[in-house]
C-alpha positions as a printed NumPy array, in Angstrom:
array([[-127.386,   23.588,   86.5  ],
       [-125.732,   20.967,   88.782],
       [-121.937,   22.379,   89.744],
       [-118.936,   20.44 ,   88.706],
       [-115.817,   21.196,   87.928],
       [-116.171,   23.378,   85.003],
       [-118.094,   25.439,   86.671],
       [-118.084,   28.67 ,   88.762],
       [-120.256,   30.234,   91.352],
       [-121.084,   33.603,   91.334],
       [-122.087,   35.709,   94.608],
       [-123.393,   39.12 ,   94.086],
       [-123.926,   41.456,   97.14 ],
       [-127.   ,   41.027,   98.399],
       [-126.19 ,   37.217,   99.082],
       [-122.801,   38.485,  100.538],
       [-124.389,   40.163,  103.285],
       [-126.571,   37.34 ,  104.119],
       [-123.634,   35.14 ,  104.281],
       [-121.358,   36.908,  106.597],
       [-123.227,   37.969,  110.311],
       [-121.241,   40.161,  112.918],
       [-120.001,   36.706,  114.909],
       [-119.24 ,   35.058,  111.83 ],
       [-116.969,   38.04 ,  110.813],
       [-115.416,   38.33 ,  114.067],
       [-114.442,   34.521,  114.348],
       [-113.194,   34.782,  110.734],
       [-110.666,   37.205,  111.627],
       [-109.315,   35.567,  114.96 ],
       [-108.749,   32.625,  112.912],
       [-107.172,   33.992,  110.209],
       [-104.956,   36.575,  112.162],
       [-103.781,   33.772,  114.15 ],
       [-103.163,   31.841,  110.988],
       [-101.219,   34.293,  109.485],
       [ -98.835,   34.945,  112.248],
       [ -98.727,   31.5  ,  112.448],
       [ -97.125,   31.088,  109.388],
       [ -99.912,   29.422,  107.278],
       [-101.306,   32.794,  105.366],
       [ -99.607,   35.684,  102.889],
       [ -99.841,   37.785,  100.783],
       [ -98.768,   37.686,   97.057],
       [ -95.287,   39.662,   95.993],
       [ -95.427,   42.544,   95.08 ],
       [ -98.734,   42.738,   97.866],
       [-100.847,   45.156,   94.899],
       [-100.536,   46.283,   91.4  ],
       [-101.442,   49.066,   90.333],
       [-103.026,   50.078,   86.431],
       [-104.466,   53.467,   85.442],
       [-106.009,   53.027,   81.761],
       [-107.762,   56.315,   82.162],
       [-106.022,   58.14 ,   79.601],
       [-107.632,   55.23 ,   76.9  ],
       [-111.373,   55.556,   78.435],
       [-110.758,   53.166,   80.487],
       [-110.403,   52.988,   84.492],
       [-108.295,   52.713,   87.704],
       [-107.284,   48.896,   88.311],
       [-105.614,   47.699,   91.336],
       [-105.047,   43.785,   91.942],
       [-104.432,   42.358,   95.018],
       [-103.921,   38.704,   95.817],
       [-102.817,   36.478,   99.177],
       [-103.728,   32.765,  100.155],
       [-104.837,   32.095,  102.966],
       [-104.457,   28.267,  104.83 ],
       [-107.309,   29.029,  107.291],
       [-110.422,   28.764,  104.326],
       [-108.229,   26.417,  102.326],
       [-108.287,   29.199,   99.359],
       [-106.114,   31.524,   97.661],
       [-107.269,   34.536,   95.993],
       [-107.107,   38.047,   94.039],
       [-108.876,   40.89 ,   95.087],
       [-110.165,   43.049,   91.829],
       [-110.592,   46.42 ,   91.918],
       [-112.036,   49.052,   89.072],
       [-112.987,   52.189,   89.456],
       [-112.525,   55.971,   88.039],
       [-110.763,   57.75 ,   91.328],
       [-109.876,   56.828,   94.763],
       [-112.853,   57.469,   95.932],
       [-115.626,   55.955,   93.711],
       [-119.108,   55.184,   94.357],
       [-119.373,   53.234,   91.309],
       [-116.55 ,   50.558,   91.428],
       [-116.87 ,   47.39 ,   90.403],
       [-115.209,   45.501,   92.747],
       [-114.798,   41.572,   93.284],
       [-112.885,   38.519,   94.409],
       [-111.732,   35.833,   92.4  ],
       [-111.452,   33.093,   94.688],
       [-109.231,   29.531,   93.823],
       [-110.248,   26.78 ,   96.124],
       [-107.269,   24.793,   97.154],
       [-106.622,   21.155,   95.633],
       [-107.072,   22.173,   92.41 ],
       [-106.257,   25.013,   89.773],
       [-109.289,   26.013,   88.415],
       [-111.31 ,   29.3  ,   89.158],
       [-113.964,   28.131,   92.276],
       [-115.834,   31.843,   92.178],
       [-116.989,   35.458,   92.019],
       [-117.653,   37.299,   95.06 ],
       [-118.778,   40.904,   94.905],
       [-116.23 ,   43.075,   97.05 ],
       [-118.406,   46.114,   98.346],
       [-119.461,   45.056,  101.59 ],
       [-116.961,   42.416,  102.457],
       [-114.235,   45.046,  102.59 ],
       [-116.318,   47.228,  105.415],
       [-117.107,   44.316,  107.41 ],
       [-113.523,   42.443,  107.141],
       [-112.36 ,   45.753,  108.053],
       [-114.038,   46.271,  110.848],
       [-113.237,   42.82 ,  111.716],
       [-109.327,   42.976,  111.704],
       [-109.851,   45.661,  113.348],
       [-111.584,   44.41 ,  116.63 ],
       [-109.444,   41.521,  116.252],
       [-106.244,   43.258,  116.736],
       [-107.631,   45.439,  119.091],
       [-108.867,   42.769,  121.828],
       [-105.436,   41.551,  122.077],
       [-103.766,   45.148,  122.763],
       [-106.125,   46.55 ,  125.995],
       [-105.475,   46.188,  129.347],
       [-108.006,   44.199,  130.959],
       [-111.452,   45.193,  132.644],
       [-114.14 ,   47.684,  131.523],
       [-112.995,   49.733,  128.67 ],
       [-114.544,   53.441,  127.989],
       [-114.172,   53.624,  123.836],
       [-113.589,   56.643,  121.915],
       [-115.251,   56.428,  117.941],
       [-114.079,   58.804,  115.555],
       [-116.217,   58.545,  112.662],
       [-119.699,   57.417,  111.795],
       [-119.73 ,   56.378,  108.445],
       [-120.399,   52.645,  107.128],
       [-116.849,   51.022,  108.828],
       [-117.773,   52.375,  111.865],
       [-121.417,   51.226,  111.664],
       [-119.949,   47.498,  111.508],
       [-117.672,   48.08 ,  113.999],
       [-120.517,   49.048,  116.899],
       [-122.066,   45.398,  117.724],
       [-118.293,   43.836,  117.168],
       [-116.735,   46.312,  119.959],
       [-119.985,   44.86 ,  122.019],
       [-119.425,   41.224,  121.703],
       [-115.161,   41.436,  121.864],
       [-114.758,   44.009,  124.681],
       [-116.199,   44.542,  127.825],
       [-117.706,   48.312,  127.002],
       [-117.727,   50.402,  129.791],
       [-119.108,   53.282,  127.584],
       [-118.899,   54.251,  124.081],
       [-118.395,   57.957,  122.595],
       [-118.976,   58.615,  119.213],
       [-117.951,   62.112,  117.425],
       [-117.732,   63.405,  114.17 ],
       [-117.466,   66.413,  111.917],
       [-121.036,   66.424,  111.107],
       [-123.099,   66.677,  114.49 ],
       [-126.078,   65.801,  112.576],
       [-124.92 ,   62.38 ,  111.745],
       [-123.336,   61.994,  114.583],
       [-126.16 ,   62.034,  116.731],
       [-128.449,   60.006,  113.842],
       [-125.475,   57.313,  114.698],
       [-125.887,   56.999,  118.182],
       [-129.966,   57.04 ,  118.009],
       [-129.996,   54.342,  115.798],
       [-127.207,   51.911,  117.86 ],
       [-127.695,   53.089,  121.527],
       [-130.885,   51.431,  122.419],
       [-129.704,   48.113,  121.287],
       [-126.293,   47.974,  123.164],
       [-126.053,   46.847,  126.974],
       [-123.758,   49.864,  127.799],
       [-123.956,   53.518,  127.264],
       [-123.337,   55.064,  124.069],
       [-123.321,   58.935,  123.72 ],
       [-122.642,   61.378,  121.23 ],
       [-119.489,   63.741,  122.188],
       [-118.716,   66.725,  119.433],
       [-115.013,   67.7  ,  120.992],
       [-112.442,   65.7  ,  120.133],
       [-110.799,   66.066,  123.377],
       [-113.576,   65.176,  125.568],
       [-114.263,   62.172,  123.913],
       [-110.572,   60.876,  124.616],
       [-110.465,   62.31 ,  127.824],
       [-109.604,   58.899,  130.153],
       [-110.898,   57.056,  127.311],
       [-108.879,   53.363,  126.946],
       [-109.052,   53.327,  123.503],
       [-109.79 ,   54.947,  120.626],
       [-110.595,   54.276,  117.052],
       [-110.482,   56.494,  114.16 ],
       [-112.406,   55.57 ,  111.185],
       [-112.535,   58.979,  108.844],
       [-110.963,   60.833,  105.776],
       [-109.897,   63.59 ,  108.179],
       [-106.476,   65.141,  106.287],
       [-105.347,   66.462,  110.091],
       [-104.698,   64.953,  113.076],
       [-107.664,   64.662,  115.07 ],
       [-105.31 ,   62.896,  118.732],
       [-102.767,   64.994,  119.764],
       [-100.306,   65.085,  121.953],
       [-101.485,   65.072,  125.764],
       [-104.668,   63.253,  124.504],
       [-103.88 ,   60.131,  125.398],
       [-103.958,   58.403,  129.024],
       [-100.945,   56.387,  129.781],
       [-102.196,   51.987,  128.614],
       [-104.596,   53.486,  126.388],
       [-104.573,   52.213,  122.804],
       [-104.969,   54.474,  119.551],
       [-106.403,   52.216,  116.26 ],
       [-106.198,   54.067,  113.753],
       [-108.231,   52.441,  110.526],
       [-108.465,   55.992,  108.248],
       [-106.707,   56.185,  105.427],
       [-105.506,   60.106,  105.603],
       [-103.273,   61.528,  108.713],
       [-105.757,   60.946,  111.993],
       [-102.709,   60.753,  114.696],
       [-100.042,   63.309,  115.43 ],
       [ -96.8  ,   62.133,  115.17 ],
       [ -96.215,   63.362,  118.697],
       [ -98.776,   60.687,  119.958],
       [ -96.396,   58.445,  118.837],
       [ -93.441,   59.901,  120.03 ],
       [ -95.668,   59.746,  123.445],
       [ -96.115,   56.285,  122.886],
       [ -94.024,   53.008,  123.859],
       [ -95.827,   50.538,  121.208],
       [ -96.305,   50.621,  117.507],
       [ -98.355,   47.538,  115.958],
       [ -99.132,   47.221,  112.385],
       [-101.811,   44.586,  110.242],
       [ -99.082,   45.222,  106.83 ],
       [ -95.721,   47.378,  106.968],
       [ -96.158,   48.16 ,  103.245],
       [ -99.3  ,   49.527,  103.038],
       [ -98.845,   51.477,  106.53 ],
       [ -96.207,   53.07 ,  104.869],
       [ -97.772,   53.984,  102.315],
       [-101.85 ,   55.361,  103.233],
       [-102.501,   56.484,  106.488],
       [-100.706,   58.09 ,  109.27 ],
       [ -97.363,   55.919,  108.327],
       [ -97.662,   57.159,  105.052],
       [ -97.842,   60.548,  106.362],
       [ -95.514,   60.695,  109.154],
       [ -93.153,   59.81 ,  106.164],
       [ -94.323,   62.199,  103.501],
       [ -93.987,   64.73 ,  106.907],
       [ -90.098,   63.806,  107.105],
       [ -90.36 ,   61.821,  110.031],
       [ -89.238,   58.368,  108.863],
       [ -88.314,   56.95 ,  105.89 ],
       [ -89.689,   53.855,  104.558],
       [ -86.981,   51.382,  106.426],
       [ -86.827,   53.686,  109.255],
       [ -90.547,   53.405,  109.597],
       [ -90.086,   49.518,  109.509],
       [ -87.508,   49.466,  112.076],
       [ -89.931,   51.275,  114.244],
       [ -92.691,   48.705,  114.125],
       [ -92.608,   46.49 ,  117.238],
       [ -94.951,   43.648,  115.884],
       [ -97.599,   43.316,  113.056],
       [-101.257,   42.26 ,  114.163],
       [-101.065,   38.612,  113.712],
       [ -97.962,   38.079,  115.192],
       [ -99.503,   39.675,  118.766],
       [-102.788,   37.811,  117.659],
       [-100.312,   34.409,  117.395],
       [ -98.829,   35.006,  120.589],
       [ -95.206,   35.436,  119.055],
       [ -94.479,   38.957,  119.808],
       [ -96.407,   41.353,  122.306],
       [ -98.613,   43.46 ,  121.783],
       [ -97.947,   46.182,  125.031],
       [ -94.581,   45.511,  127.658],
       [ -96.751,   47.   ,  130.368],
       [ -99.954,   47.993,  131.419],
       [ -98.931,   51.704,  131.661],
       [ -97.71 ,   51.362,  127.427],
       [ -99.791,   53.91 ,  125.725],
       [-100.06 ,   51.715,  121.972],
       [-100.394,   53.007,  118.687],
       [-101.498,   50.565,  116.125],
       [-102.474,   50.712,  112.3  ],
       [-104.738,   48.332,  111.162],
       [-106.342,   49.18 ,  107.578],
       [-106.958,   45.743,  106.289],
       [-104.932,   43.407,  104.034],
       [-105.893,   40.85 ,  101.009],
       [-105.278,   37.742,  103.463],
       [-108.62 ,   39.36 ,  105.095],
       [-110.191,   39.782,  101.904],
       [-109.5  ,   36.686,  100.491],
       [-110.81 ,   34.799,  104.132],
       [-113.632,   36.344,  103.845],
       [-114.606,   35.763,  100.096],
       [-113.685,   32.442,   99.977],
       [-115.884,   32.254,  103.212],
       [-118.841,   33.801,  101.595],
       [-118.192,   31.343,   98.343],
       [-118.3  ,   28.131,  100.381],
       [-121.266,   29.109,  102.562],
       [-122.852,   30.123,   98.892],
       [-122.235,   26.061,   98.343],
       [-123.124,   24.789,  101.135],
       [-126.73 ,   26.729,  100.814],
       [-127.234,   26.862,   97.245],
       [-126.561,   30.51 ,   96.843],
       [-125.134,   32.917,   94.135],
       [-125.074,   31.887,   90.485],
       [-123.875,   28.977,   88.623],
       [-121.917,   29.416,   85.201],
       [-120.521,   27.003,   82.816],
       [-116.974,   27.506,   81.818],
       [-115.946,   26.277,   78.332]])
């Protein structure tokens, strides 16, 4: 079928992956951080909507859109599943290329949220460590933090990498499989507070429901990312800490430790706001620091926002083009 304009392109998940490589991920989220605090991306108001059709056999739908100037695309990011947690979900993007008002695309969700993810992630974190060799501290081992291994290598100059978990079996399975292809050592550490000991920063990718850093953990400059969605940092670290940096102030309030520290009594909502000293892109755009001094021990909260899912579909959908990839379907 030759493409025109009454036509879409659909890109299921295997050609997602083979779209999207670890640089191409990485570069994707400079840009569009940049862009953001720049001015030129944002997301959609109210950010998410929420629809549970459960009680009528159906599911859980949540819709979230942004545009985004970087990929010259705006876009919604559909979501369907039974529970939070859902292995079956039936997730994708519905991409609008801009210039026009028609539907451009498809693009299955699954993968692109781990790897944008993981993106942000590094993305934020490059611009909030002090400089030189940094020794990393991994909480987690799951498929995030499997993305997040060879980005950490080409962003940061790795001094040495400690990965723990709950489940020592997996943890060391993690490390076997990644150490041998990294240029810096990568070890498996079970105790929490051995991996952060002197460690410059540390990541926390898990569904851990307690706070797994603690007060006293942290060196002064070291940076805590925390990606999870449950309570991984004490509120004390905070309280300990001279820096708070945020990717989106409504969903950190929300899931997470912000949501939590509120839920705890800590902050309320506009409290919690007040306390943020910059959100991701802005310290990614250069309008607002990211740390005052090298001796600032950083909190920050990155969990991912549509603007990255969005970038990264509309990515996937014009690379899908350019290659002849995906699935072509006539609209009527």
């Amino acid at each position: 079928m030759t493409e025109s304009a009454s036509c879409i392109r659909i890109v299921g998940e295997d050609d997602v992956r083979a779209l999207i490589d670890t640089q191409s991920a990485l570069d994707l989220a400079r840009r569009t951080l940049k862009d953001q605090g720049e001015g030129g991306s944002w997301l959609s108001s109210p950010s998410a909507m929420n629809l549970d059709a459960r009680e009528h056999g159906g599911g859980r739908f949540k819709f979230k859109a942004a545009t985004v100037r970087a990929v010259g695309a705006s876009g919604i990011r559909l979501i369907s599943r039974m529970s939070a947690i859902d292995p079956n979900a039936k997730n994708w993007h519905a991409v609008y290329d801009h210039g026009g008002l028609g539907l451009s695309g498809l693009v299955a969700e699954l993968w692109i949220s781990r790897i944008r993810t993981a993106a942000f992630g590094v993305a934020a974190i490059e611009h909030l460590v002090n400089p030189g060799p940094q020794v990393v501290a991994l909480f987690g081992t799951g498929k995030i933090a499997s993305e997040i291994v060879p980005m950490l290598a080409s962003a940061l100059q790795v001094k040495e990498l400690r990965v723990t978990s709950r489940r020592p079996e997996s943890m060391q399975a993690f490390v076997t499989a990644r150490a041998p292809k990294l240029s810096f050592a990568m070890r498996a550490e079970p105790e929490a507070s051995r991996a952060i000991d002197g460690a410059d920063v540390v990541i926390t990718l898990t569904e851990a429901r307690s706070p797994l850093v603690k007060p006293g953990m942290l060196k002064r400059g070291a940076l805590v990312c925390s990606m999870g969605g449950g309570n991984e940092v004490d509120y004390g670290v905070l309280e300990e800490s001279q820096r708070l940096i945020v990717d989106d102030v409504d969903f950190a309030s929300e899931v997470g430790d912000g949501g939590a520290w509120i839920a705890q009594g800590h902050f309320t909502r506009e409290s919690f706001e007040a306390r943020v000293d910059a959100l991701a892109c802005e310290v990614a755009a250069r309008t607002k620091p990211g740390r005052l001094s090298p001796d600032d021990r950083v909190v920050a909260i990155i969990q991912g926002m549509a603007i990255g899912d969005v970038a990264f579909a509309a990515h996937a959908l014009h690379e899908a083009h350019r290659l002849g990839k995906g699935k072509l379907v006539e609209l009527p």
